[in-house]
N, C-alpha and C positions, 0 to 999 in steps of 0.2 A: 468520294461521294457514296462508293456501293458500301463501306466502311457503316456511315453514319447510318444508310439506308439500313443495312442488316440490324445495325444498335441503336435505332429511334427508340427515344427516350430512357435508353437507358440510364438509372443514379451510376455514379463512378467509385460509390462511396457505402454501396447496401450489399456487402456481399454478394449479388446473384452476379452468375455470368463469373466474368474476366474483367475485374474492377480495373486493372492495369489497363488493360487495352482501352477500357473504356474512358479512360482518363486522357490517355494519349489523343483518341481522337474525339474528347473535350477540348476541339481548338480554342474556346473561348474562356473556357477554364468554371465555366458555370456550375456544375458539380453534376449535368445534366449532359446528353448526347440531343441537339436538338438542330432545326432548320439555321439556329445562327452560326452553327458550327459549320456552315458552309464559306461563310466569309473568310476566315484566312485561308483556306483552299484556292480562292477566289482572287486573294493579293498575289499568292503568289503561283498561281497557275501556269503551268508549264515550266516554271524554273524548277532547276536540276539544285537539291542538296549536295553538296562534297564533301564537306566537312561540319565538325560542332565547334564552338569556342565555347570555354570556360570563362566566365565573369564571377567578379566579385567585387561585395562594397561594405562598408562600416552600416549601412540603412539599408531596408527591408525594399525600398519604391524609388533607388538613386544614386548616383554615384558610381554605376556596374563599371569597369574594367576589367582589361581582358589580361590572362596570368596563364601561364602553362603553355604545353604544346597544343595544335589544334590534335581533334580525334577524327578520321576518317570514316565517312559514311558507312561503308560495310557492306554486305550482302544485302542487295535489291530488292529480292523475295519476302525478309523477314523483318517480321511487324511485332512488339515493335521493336524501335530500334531501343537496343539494351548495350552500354557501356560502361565499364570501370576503369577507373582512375584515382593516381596517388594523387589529394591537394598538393601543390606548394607550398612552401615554407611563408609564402607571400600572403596566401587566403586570410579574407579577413571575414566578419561575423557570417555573411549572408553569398551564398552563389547562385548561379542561376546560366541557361545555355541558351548559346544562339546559334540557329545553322547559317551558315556560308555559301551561295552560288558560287558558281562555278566560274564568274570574274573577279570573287574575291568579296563580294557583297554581303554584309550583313542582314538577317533575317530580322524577325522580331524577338525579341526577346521573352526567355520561358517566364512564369513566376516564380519567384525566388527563394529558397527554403535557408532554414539557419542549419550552421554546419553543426553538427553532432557532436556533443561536448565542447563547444567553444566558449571559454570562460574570461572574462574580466581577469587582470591579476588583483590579489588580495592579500593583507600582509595583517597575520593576525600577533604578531609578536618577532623578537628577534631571540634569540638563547649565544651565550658565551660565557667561559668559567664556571659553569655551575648554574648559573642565574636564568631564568626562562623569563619575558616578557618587558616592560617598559620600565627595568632599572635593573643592569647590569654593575656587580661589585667586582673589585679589583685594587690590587696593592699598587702604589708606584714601581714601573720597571718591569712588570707582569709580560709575561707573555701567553697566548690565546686566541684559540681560534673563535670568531662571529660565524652565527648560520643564521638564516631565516628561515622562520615560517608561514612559509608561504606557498598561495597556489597561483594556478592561473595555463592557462593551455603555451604550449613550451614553442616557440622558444622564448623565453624571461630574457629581460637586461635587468643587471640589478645595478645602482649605483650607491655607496656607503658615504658617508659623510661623520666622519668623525668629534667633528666641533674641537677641535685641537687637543682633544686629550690623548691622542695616542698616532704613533706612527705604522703605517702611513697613514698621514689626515684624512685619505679620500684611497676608495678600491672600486670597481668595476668586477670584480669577484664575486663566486656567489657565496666563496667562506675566505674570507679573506685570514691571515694571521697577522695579530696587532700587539705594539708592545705599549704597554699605558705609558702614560706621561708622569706629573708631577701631581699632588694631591688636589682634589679640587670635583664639582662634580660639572661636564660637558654636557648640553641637550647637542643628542646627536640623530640623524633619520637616514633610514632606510628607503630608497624607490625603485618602484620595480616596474618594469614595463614588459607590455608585448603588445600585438599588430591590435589588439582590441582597445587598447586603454594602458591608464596608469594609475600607482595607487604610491602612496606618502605613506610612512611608522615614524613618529618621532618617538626616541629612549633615551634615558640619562645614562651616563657611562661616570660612575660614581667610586672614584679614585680612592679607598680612605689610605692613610698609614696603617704600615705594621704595628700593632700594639707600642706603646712609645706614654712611659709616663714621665710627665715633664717638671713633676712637685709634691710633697704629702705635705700635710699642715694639721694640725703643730709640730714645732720641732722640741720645744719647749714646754713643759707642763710642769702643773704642782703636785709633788707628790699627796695624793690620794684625791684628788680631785677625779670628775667623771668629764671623760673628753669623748667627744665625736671626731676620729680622722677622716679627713676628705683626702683625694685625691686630685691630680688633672694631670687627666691620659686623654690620650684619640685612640681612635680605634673603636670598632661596631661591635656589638654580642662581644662582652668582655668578663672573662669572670676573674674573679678576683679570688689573692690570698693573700692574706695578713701577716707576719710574725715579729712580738715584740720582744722577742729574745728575753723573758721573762720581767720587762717593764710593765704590764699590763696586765688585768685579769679581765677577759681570756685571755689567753697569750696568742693566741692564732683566731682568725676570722676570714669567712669568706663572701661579706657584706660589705656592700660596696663603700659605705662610712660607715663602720664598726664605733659601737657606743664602749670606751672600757673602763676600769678604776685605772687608775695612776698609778706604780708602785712604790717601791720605796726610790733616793735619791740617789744619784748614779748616771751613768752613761751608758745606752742600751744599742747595740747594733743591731737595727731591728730591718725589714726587708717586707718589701710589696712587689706581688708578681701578679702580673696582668697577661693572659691569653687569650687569643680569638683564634679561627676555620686558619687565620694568616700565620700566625704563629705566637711569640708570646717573649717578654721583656720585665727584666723584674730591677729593682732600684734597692742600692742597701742605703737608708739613710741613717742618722743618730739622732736619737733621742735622748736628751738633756732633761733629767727630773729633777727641780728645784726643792727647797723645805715651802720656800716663800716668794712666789714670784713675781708678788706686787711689789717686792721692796728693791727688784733688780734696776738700776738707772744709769745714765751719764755720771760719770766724777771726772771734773776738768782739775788740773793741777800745775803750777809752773814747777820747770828742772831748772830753768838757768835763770835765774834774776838779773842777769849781768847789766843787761841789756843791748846784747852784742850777736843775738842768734840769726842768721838767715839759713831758708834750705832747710830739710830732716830727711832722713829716712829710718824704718822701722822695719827689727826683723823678733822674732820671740822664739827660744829656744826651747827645746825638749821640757825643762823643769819653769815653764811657763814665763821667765825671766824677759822683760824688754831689753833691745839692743837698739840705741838710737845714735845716729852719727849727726854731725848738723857743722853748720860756719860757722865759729865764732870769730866777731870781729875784733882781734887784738888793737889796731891803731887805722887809723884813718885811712882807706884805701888797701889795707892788706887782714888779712882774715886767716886764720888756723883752721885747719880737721878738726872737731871736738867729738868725743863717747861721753854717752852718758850709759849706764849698766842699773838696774833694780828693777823694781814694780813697786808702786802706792807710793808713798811718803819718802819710803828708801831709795836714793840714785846714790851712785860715785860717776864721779867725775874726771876725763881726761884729756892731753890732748894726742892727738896722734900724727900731724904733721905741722910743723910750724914753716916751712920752705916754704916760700912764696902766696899767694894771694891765691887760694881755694873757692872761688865762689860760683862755682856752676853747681848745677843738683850732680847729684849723686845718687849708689847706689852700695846698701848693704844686705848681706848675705849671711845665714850660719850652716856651716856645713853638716854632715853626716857625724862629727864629732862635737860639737859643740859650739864648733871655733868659728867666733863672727869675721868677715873681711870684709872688704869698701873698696869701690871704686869710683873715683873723683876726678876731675880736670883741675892741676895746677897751672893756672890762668899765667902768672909771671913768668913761667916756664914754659908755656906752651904746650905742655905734654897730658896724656891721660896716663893716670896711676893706680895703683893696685895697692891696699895696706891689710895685712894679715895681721890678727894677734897672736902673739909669742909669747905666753905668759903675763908679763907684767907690760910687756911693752911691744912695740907692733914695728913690724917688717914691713917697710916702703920700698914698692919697686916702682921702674917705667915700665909702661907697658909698650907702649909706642913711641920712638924715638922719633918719628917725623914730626915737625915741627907745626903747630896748628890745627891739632886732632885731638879730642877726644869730649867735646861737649855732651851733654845728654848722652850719659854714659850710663849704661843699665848691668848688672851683676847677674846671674847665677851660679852656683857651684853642680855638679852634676856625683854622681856617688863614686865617685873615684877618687874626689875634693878636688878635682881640676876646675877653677874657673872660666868662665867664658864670659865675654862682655862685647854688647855691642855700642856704639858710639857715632858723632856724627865728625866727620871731618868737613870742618867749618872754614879750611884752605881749599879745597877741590870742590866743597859740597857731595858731600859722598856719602853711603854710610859704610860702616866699617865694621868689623871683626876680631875678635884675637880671641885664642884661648892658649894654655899653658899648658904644653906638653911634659911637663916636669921637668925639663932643661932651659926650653926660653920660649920667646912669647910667637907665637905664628897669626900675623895681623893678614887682614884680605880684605880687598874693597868688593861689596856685594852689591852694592844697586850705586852707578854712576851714569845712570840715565836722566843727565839732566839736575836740577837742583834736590835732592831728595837725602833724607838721614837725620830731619830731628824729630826729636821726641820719640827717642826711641825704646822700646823696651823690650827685653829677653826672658825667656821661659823655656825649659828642657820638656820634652816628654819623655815618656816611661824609657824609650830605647836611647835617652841621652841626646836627640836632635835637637839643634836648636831653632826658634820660632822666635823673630824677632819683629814688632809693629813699628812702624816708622812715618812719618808726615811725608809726605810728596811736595815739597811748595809749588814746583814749576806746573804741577797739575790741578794742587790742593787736593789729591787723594790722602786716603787710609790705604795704606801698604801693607802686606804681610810677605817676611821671606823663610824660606825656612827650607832646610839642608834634607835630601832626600837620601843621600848617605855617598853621595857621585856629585851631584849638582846643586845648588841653590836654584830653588823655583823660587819666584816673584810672581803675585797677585796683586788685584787691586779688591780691597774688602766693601769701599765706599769710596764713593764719586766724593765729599770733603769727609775732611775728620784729624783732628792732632792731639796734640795732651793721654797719647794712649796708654793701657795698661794691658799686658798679655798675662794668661793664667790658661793651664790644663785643667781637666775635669778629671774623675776616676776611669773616665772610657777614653783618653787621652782626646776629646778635643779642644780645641781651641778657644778660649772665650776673649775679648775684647772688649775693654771700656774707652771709651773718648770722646772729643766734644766735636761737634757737628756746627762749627763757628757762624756758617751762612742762617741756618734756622735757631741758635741758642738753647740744642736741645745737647742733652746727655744721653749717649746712647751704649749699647752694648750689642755685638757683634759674636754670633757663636757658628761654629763650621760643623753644618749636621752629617755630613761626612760628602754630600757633595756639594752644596751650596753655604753660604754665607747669609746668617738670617739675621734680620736687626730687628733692633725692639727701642723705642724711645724710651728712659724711663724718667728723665726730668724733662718737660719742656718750659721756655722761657727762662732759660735761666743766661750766666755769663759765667763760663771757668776759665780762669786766669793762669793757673798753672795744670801740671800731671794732674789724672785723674788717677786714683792709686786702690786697684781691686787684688782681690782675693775669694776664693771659693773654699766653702767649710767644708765638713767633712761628712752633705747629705749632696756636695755638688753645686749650693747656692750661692749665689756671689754675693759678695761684701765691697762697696765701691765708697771710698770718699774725695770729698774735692770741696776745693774754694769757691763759694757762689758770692762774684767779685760785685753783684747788684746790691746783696744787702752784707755783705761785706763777713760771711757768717762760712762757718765751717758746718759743711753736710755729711748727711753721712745717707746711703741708701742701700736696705737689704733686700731679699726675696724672702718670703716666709715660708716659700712654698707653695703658694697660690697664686701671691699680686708684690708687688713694690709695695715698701712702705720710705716712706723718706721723714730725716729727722735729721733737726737742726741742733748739734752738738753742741756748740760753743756761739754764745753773739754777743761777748762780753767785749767792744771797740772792736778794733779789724781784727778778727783772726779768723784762720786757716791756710794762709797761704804755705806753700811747701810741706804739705802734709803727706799723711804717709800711714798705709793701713796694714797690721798684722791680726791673723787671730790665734788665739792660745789653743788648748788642748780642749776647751768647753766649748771651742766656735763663737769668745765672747771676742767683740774686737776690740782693738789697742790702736789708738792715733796718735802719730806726732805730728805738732805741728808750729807754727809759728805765729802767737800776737805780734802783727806789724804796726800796732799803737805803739807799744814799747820794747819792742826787738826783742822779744823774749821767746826761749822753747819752754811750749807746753804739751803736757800729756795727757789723752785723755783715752777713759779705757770705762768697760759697760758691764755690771756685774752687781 
């Protein structure tokens, strides 16, 4: 009381005097020393202070709780009373103190001030790879550290949420390191929290490809004509360059579809390279320049009038010459090997095996020399066969002496002129193996999981492996197998799929055509070096036999097949941009057992079979 008496009316708040003191004994916090500052004197008269407690609460008028150690009254004497103290990690916006009697009792409580720099967290952006704020870039397979931008009085919890484009999906880190996923763009966010609040960033985490051009168009032009080349690449900031390896004036461009003249007629290895921050991929394709290229068409032609042809296959050698093998049917129930050898008008004709009854498909082949072979199942005999030409006349051997093997028998030769063939063993249900080590044949069962091994087909890549597509029946898979140089790995390329054809590209991967029986689409299968990507490119259709592809020589595939609805032989390219489909032949039933080559110009060559009147026909685009 002698306190207040000495400091009537004093402001707490006007500089004069000892504004501290005078505040302190502002019991009532009026901003004034006055007769009502007697009252809490008055509550708590004669009780003994011991202690202070520290409160605190998220609101300025509620919620106080008590946090930290208590602080001990102090020396008696001195007014006033003055203490420091470290917050808690616990402290939340607003504190405020209460004394303690001496049974433990709580006083009234001070009023309550906000803590000094205590801040909301706040999240103005996130940065990784280069990228600062709400789109973050990055290649498949990246790896890279996240940080945020962020404030907010410490201690933060941050939680990351990836939206499944990269591992780990989720971090509790405040920089976490992440490796991206697969192409694609994630909405992903940011939360960060502390004792005050919480705050939400959502960002895209935006996956592209490495530069990656997948077509240039046209491939074909009139000489002196003015063409615009397009491309289709992915990939972001891309700049580009041209060279037409002097097809073209200009001959180089670094616009994104270059307008040029045409040049003269020819085949031009001309080359697009695309680079981005990611890096950079360039494509040699060919260019084909015509005199006339309205006048290039379909010409359908029969080779055997007999009317005795089932089955073909088609192979075209260095000096652009067709090589067709096929069944002819000598007498009722039993059938010969037949060759037929020319292009246009010109064939010779012969036969190559007359033993026993020939009528499974087949497969021919021309080697690094010239020299065509064939491999075919002799049905009466049981066996899968191997027939080489020798000059005027052809070398028959067994390939496989087991009895009941070698249907859907597929050929390559690799550059050694070693053969390899795979086949299906239609005794066990297996598929099978062999190649010719230049003494004798070494056969090996490779997928006996089950009923699995027709429709199978073989293709080598660059280092001589073999890569062979095959039906699964017991699954209705699309199978690919193929020799790692130790083991045979086995995949599955598609949940259905049969009628396959295997083919390399120039960067040795893998491409596949076949039919997709459950939805009656035509599809093609290509392996970008880790996954297997498909692409429909006929739907509603029905193929009855082999689907039979080929890729020219910018990488594009060439696929033909029997489209058994309207009874018509198809033929379907890439041009470099989209599918074009085109119906070759619809002269009564034909195209069954067909069969696709292309020559030195990338033009194609089909054999195949009118099954109105058993005839081989040829048909080639030029």
């Amino acid at each position: 009381i002698t306190m207040i008496a000495q400091n009537y009316l004093a402001k707490t708040n006007d500089g004069i005097g000892d504004d501290a003191l005078e505040a302190w004994i502002d019991g009532d916090k009026s901003g004034e020393v006055g007769i009502s500052d007697i009252t809490p004197i008055a509550q708590g008269y004669l009780n003994t202070v011991m202690e202070y407690r520290i409160l605190t609460s998220s609101q300025p008028d509620s919620g106080f709780t008590v946090i930290g150690s208590p602080i001990p009254f102090g020396d008696a004497g001195v007014f006033p009373k003055t203490f420091s103290v470290i917050l808690p990690v616990e402290v939340q916006q607003y504190v405020a103190v209460a004394p303690v009697d001496v049974d433990g009792n709580p006083g009234e409580r001070s009023g309550a001030i906000q803590v000094a720099g205590f801040q909301d967290p706040e999240i103005l952006g996130v940065s990784g790879n280069g990228y600062s704020g709400s789109e973050i870039f990055c290649t498949p397979g990246s790896n890279f550290a996240m940080s945020a931008l962020a404030w907010g009085t410490e201690p933060i919890a941050y939680s990351w949420d990836f939206g499944g484009g990269a591992a780990p999906l989720t971090s509790v880190q405040e920089s976490p390191t992440i490796t991206a996923s697969s192409v694609g763009t994630y909405i992903c966010s940011l939360s960060v929290a502390n004792a005050n609040g919480l705050d939400t960033f959502e960002f895209s985490l935006i996956i592209e490809p490495i530069p990656l051009i997948a077509g240039v168009s046209p491939l074909r032009c009139q000489a002196g004509s003015v063409v615009t080349f397009t491309s289709l690449t992915e990939g972001v900031d891309l700049s580009y360059s041209w060279d037409f390896e002097g097809g073209a004036t200009p001959n180089t461009s670094h616009s994104v579809s270059p307008e040029v003249i045409i040049g003269q007629a020819g085949t031009y290895n001309a080359t697009l390279s695309v680079s981005n921050t990611w890096g950079s991929f360039s494509k040699n394709f060919t260019l084909h320049v015509v005199n006339d290229l309205a006048s290039l068409a379909w010409h359908c032609e029969t080779i055997n009038s007999a009317g005795d042809a089932l089955y073909s296959s088609i192979a075209i050698d260095t000096d652009d010459k067709s090589h067709i093998c096929y069944n002819s049917i000598t007498t009722p129930g039993n059938a010969s090997l037949g060759y037929a050898y020319g292009s246009g008008s010109s064939w010779s004709t012969k036969v190559i095996d007359l033993e026993g009854d020939r009528c499974s498909p087949k497969s021919l082949a021309i080697d690094a020399l010239g020299i065509p072979s064939v491999t075919y199942y002799d049905l009466t005999n049981g066996k899968v066969k191997y027939a080489r030409k020798d000059g005027d006349s052809w070398l028959v051997d067994v390939v496989d002496n087991t009895d009941g093997v070698g249907w859907y028998s597929s050929l390559e030769i690799d550059t050694l002129g070693r053969p390899h063939i795979s086949y299906y063993d239609q005794t066990n249900q297996d598929l099978k193996y062999a190649v010719y080590s230049g003494t004798l044949w070494e056969c090996e069962s490779i997928d006996v999981d089950g009923e699995v091994g027709e429709y199978t087909s073989i293709a080598l890549n660059s280092m001589g492996m073999a890569y062979i597509s095959y039906w699964d029946r017991t699954n209705d898979d699309l199978k690919v197998a193929h020799y790692d140089g130790t083991l045979w790995i086995k995949e599955t390329v598609d949940s259905v799929g049969c009628n396959s054809s295997i083919a390399f590209d120039s960067l040795d991967s893998p491409f596949i055509s076949y039919y997709d029986y459950d939805n009656s689409d035509l599809k093609l299968a290509h392996n970008d070096g880790s996954s297997w990507i498909i692409d429909i490119i006929d739907s509603d259709c029905k193929i009855r036999d082999y689907t039979s592809m080929a890729l020219d020589s910018s990488d594009m595939p060439h696929i033909c097949y029997y489209e058994a609805i309207d009874k018509d032989l198809k033929y379907v390219f890439n041009n470099g941009l989209t599918w074009v489909i085109q119906t070759v032949d619809s002269d009564g039933d034909v195209g069954d057992g067909s069969s696709l080559a292309l020559d030195s110009l990338d033009f194609p060559h089909i054999s195949y079979i009118d099954s109105t009147n058993y005839r081989l026909k040829y048909a080639w685009f030029g």
